[in-house]
N, C-alpha and C positions, 0 to 999 in steps of 0.2 A: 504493500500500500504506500509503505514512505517512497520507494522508491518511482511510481506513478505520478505521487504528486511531483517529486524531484523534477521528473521528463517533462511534467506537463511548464513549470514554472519555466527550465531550462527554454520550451519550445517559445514558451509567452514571452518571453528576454529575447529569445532569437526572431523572433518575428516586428516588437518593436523596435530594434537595430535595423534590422533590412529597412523598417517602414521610415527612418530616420534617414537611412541612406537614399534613398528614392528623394525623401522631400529633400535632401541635399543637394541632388543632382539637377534638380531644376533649376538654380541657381546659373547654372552654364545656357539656360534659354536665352538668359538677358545680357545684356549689355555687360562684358564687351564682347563676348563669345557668340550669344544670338544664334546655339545650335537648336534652332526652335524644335525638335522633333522629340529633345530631350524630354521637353515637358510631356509631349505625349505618354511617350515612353513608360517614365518614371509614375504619372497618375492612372496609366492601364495597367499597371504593375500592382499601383498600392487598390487600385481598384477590384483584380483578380482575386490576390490575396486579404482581401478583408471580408468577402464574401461569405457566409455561415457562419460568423463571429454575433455573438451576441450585444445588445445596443451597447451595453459597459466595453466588452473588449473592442467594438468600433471605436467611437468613442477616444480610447486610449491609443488607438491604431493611428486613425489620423489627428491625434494631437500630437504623436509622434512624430508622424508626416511633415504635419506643418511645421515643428519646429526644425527639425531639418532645414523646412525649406527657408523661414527665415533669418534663424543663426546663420547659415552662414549667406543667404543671401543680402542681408542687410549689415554683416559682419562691422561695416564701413561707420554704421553708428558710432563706435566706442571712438573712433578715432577723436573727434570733439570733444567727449566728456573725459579722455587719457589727454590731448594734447593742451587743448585751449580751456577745459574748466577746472583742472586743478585734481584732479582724482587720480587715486593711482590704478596702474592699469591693471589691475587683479578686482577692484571698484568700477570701472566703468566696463570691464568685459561683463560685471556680472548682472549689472542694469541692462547691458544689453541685450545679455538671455533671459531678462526678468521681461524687456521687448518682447520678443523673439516669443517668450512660452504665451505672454496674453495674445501677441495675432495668433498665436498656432490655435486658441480658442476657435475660431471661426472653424480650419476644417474639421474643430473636434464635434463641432458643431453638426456638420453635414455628417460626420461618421456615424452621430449618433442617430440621428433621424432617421437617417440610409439603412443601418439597420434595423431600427425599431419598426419601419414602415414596410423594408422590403428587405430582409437580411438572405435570399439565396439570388441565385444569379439570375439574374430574366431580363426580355428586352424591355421591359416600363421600368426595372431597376435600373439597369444601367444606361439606357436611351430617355426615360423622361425625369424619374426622381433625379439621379445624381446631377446633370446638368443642373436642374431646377435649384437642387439646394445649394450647389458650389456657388453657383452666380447669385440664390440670394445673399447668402453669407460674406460672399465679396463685396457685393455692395453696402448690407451694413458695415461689415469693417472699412468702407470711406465714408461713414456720415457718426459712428457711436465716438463720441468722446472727443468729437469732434472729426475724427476718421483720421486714416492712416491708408491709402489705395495705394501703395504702391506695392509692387511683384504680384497684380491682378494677370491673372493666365493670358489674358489677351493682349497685355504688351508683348508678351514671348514672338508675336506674329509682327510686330515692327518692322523685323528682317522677311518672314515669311510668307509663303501664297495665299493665305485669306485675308491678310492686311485692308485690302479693299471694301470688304465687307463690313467693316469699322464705320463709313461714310453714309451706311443707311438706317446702323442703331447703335453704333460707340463699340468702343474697346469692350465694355461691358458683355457686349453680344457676342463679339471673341472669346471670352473668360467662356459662355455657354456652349459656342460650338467646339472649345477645345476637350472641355469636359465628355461633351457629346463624341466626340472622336477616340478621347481615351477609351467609355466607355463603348464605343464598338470595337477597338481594339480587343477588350477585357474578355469578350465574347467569343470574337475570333483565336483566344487566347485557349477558351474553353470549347475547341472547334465549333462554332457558331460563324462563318464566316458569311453569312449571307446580310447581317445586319451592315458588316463594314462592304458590301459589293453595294448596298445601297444607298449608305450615309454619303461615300465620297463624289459618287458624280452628282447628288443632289449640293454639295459645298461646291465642287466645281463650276455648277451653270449659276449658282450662289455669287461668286464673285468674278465670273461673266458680268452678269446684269448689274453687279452693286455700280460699277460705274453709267450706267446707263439709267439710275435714278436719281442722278445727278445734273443739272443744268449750269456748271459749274464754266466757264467759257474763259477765252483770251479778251481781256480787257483793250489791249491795243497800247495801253502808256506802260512804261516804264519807271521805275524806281529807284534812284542808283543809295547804296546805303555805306557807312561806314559806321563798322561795331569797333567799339575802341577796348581793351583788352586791359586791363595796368598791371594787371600781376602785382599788386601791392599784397606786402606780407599780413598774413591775419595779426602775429602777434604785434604790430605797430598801426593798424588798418585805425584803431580808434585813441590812439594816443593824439593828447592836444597838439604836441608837438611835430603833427606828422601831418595835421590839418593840410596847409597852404604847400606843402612839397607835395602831397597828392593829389590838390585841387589843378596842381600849376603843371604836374605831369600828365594827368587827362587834358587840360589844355593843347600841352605843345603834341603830344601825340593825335592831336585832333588838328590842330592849324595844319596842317599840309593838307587834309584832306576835309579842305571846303567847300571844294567844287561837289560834293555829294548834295542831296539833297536835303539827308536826311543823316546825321549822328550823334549815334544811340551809346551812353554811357551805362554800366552797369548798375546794378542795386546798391543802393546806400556809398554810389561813386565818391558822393563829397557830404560826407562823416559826421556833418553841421547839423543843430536847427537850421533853416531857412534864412529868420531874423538874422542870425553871426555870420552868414557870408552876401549879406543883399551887395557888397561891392564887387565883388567877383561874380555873382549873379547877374548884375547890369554891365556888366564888358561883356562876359561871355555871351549874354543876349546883342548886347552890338555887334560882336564880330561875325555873331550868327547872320544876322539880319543886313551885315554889309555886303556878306558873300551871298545871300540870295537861300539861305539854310536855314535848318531848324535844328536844335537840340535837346535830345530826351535824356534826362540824368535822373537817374537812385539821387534820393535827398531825403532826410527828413523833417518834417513838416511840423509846425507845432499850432494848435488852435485852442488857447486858455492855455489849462494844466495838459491836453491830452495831446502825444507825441502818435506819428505817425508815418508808418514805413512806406511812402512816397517815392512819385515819377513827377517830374514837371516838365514843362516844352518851353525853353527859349528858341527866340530869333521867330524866324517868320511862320507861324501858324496857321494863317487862312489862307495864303496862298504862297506860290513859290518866291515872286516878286512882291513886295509890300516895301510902300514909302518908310513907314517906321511901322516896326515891331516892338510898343512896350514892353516891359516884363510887368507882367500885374503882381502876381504870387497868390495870395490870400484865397486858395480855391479855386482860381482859375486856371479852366483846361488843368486839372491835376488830378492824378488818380492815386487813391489812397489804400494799401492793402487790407484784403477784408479776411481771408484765411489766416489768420498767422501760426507761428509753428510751436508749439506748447517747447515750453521750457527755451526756448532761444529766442522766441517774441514777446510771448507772457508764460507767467512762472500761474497755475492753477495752484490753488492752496498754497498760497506766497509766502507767507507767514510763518506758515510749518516747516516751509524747506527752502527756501531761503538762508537761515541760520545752516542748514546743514553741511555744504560743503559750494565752493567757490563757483562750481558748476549750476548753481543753480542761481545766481548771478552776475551771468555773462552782462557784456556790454549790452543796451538797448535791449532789455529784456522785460521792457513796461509798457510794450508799444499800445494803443488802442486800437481797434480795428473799423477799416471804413466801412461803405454800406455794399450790399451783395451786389446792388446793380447799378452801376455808373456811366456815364456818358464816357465814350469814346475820348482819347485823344485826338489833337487837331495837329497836325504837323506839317507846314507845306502844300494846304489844300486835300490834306488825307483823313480821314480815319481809320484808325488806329485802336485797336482791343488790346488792350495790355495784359499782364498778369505778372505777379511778382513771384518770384523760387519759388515754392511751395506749394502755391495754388497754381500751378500749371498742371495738378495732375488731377484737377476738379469740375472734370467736361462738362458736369451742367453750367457752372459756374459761367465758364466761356462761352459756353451757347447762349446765355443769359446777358452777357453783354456785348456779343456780337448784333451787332443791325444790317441793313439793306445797302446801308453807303459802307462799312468796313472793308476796307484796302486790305490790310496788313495785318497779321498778330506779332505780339510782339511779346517775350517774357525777359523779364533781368533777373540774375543773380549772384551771389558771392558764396560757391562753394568749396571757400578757401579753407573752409571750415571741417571740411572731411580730406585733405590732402592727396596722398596721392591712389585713394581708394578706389572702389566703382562705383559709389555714391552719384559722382558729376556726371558719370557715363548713361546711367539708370534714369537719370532726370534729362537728361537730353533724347535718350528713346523714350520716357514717356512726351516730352512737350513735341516729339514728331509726330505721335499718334491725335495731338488736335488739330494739327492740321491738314489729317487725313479727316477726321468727324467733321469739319467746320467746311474744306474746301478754299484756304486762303493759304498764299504762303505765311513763312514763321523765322522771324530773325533774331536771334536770343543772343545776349550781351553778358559775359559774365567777366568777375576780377580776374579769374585766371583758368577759365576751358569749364565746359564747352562753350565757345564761342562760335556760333555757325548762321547757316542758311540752310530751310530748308523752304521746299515747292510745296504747292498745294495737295501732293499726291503722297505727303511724309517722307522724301527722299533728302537726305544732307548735300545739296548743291555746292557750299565753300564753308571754310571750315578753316579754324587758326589752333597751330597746335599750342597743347595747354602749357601752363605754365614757363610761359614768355612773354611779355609784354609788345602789342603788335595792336594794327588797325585790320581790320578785315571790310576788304570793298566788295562793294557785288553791284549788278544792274538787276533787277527784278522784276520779271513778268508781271505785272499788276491780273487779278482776272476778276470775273464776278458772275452773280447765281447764286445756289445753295445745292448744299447738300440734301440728303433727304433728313439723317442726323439736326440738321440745323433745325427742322421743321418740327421734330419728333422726336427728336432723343433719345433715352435711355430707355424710354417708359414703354414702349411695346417688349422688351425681352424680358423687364419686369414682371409686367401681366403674363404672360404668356409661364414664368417661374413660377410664380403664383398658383395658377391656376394649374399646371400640371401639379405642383406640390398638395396642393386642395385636391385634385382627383386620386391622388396617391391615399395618402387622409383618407376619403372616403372608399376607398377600396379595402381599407385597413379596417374601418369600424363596420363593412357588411362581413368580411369575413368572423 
């Protein structure tokens, strides 16, 4: 008898190991690697094997999974709370498995359902429930606690062949058909291979047609842009003393290339309130507006007590040539971030942890947040949909402030913060994937990489490599239309989640 229970424990240890190693291997889907097939792979794998497990051992199955997959896919966390907040590094590795095990909640989530509703292997198991719950669970883990969407199954396809099918109900609908593929794999796995003869030509003529519901067109004008790069050091990025040599190196890295129309300075480029540099705020806006230019800089913005992580547009705004271009300031044409990033933008329970170790007092760590849906920028006769770090990976978000006249998306940021990790890499393929849902190109400004261009199609057209200080020019297709995404959103693969998960449900309470 001891020796039964022994085998069986032994077996339950060897099988959350493998289910750890699978969720680790998905990691190599994204960025920089992008072997998107991995992800299949590894969730037909954990999908096969969890099959007859009872709702607890699911459950524990893919909590395993998921932490896997985000230990080491998000690995890149500790590096800010070990370099720049003061913790040691046996402390911030273990915040970040303390990370790492609440998202891996979400597929413990799907494990347990999965089995409770449907624990042998069938095709409504693995064709309707599993899809249904990975993508609901995905999606709450980017709205609970204010969300965290990043390593959603559907950025894996960035690099890959259904990409395009992003453009008619988001990355989100990716996260469902990936699932959906694993799980015809899972089948084929258990010789069932007629489910997978019919899932793939039906994704096939899938992303055929995903561009064909698209009126997404060549505008005819052109854009010409320059992203200015500073590679400023983070540990001196907010020192007093490093103000005006930073301000005055985004400058002279900018004067040569005036003839652009449009240059775009990174997140929190110049380090200030507003008020403490209004004099190099009215030069830079002259020399914008002498050359026939406009410029987009990271500032932060103060209104009363509440501080604000802020873009503003000097030089010429409504159109390319303008007599005089004041600088207003005070809200005008300014867009103010509305996501911010728990613990590096505001500190939740401040009071509590605060006190506790330096990390939880980084620089600018009290910011307020602006409103969800803001007017475009003006730059040059353009509109302009911005989004700061963080919230580029919040597609409603961007669909919400895209309109009918948007040229251009545009995100800044400073992921100086994470070195020389895949953090920077992982945020540059998600901010490709909205400008495949949106249908506009996307040109993102950061302190030191990724600094790029991309097309309306999610492709990296130019690109400055990281961590060197450089301008990056480009011409830019201007185009216009919409996607169907733009129209519709996320919310058809919602319902559609939903409502398979409800007919599972009720298949469960007639039996």
């Amino acid at each position: 008898m001891l020796n039964k229970i022994r085998a069986a424990a032994h077996h339950t240890y060897l099988r959350l190991v493998l289910a750890f190693v699978a969720g680790a291997m998905t990691a190599l889907a994204f960025a920089p690697y992008s072997y998107w097939p991995l992800y299949l792979i590894a969730m037909a794998f954990a999908l096969h094997q969890s099959a007859g497990l009872s709702a607890k051992q699911g459950m524990q199955y893919w909590l395993s999974f998921g932490f896997g997959c985000f230990a080491i896919g998000i690995s890149w966390v500790h590096v800010s709370m070990d370099t720049f907040g003061g913790m040691p590094l046996i402390a911030s590795i273990a915040l970040m498995a303390v990370l790492a095990l609440y998202l891996a909640i979400y597929p413990a989530i799907t494990g347990y359902l999965l089995q409770k509703l449907s624990p042998a292997t069938s095709l409504s198991r693995n064709l309707m429930l599993f899809p249904a719950l990975w993508t609901l669970t995905e999606w709450a883990r980017g709205w609970v606690l204010t969300g965290f969407p990043w390593l959603w199954a559907g950025y894996s396809q960035t690099q890959g062949p259904l990409k395009p099918i992003a453009s008619m109900t988001g990355t989100l609908s990716l996260s469902f058909i990936v699932a959906l593929l694993a799980g015809a794999l899972a089948l084929a796995a258990a010789k069932r291979w007629r489910s997978l003869l019919v899932v793939v030509p039906i994704l096939a003529v899938l992303t055929f047609i995903a561009p064909l519901t698209s009126n997404v067109e060549a505008k005819g004008e052109n854009l010409s842009v320059a992203l200015v790069q500073g590679n400023i050091p983070q540990s001196m990025k907010w020192e007093p003393d490093a103000l005006w040599p930073t301000m005055l190196k985004y400058m002279d890295l900018s004067r040569p290339e005036f003839s652009a129309d449009l240059i775009v300075w990174p997140e929190a480029a110049i380090p200030a309130p507003e008020h403490m540099v209004k004099d190099f705020l009215y030069n830079a806006n002259q020399a914008a507006n002498l050359n026939n230019s406009a410029i987009i800089t990271g500032i932060i913005s103060q209104r009363g007590n509440h501080y604000y992580n802020s873009l503003i547009v000097l030089g010429n705004y409504g159109a390319k040539q303008q007599e005089q271009a004041d600088y207003y300031g005070e809200e005008h044409n300014e867009f103010k971030k509305h996501h911010l990033l728990p613990i590096g933008e505001f500190v939740p329970f401040e009071t509590l942890l605060r006190p506790i170790a330096p990390f939880f007092n980084l620089p600018m760590s009290s910011f307020n947040s602006g409103d969800f849906k803001q007017d475009n920028l003006n730059a040059v006769g353009h509109q302009i949909s911005p989004a700061i770090c963080y919230e580029i990976a919040f597609p409603e978000q961007l669909r919400a402030n895209m309109n009918d006249s948007t040229d251009l998306l545009l995100t800044v940021s400073n992921d100086a913060w994470f070195g020389t990790s895949n953090g920077p890499l992982q945020h540059m393929e998600i901010a490709q994937m909205r400008s495949v849902e949106l249908g506009r190109p996307l040109v993102r400004a950061t302190n030191n990489g990724v600094t790029a261009v991309v097309d309306e199609n999610g492709n990296i057209t130019h690109q400055l490599p990281q961590f060197e200080a450089g301008v990056l020019t480009a011409d830019i297709p201007l185009v216009k239309g919409h996607t169907l995404f733009t129209y519709i959103g996320q919310w058809p693969i919602l319902i559609l989640s939903f409502l398979l998960a409800f007919i599972s449900l009720l298949r469960k309470f007639k039996q």
